[in-house]
C-alpha positions, -999 to 999 in steps of 0.1 A, spaced: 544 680 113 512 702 106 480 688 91 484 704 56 520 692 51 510 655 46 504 644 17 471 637 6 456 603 13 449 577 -17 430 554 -22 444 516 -31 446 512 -66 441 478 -80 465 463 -98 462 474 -135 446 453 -163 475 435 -184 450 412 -208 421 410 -225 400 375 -218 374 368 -245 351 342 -239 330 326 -270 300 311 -256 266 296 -267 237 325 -258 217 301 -242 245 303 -212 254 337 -210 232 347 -177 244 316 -158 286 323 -174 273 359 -161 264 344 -128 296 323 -123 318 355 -134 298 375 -109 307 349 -79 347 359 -87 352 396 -80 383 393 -68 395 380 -106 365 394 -120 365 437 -119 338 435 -140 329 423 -181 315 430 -211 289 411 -228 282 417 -270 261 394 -291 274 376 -317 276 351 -341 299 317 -347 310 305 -374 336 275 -377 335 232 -382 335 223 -346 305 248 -338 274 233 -330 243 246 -345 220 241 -322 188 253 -336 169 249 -371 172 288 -376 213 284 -369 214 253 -392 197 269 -419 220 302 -414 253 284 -410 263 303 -380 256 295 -341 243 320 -318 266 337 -293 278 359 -267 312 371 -265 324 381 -225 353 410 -224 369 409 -191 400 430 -186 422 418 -160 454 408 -147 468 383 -167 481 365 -132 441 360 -125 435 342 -161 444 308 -154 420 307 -117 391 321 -133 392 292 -161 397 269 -134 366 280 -120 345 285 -153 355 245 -162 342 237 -129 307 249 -142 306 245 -176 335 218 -187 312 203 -210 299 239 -223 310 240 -259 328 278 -244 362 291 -265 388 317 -253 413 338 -259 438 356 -242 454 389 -259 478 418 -241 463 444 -232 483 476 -242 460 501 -218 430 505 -197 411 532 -187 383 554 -180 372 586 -189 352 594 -159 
């Protein structure tokens, strides 16, 4: 078989984002929840961080400015991932912040991409 009859090698692929974790945390954390995500790249391809703001009963308002405005400072952490990987990254982010007033959500994730 001659060189320029194999097909061209590939690189592996990982497996393909299937959900969308959000995480709801207090904005005082978000460089050590960045820290612990960053100690999981095998679960962790990579995240999104985007301020925000809380609003809800069981919210703790932490600060005068936040009980005066009604609403709790926050960051919200996008990770696209596989699904399969949800369930051992919480395990690990309890582990550091069980007490952590920290909400989630899990959504499907209908595509992922890049354009580069």
């Amino acid at each position: 078989m001659n060189p320029e009859s194999l097909p061209p090698a590939t690189t592996p692929q990982p497996p393909a984002a299937d959900c969308l974790l959000t995480l709801a945390a207090p904005r005082a954390l978000e460089e050590e929840l960045s820290d612990a995500l960053l100690e999981q790249p095998a679960l962790v391809p990579g995240f999104s961080l985007v301020p925000s703001q809380g609003v809800g009963q069981n919210l703790a308002l932490a600060t005068a400015m936040e009980q005066v405005q009604g609403r709790a400072q926050r960051v919200l952490v996008q990770v696209a991932m596989r699904q399969a990987d949800v369930e051992p990254l919480l395990q690990h982010l309890r582990g550091h912040f069980g007490g952590a007033q920290i909400a989630y959500w899990v959504v499907p994730l209908l595509a992922f991409g890049r354009f580069a």
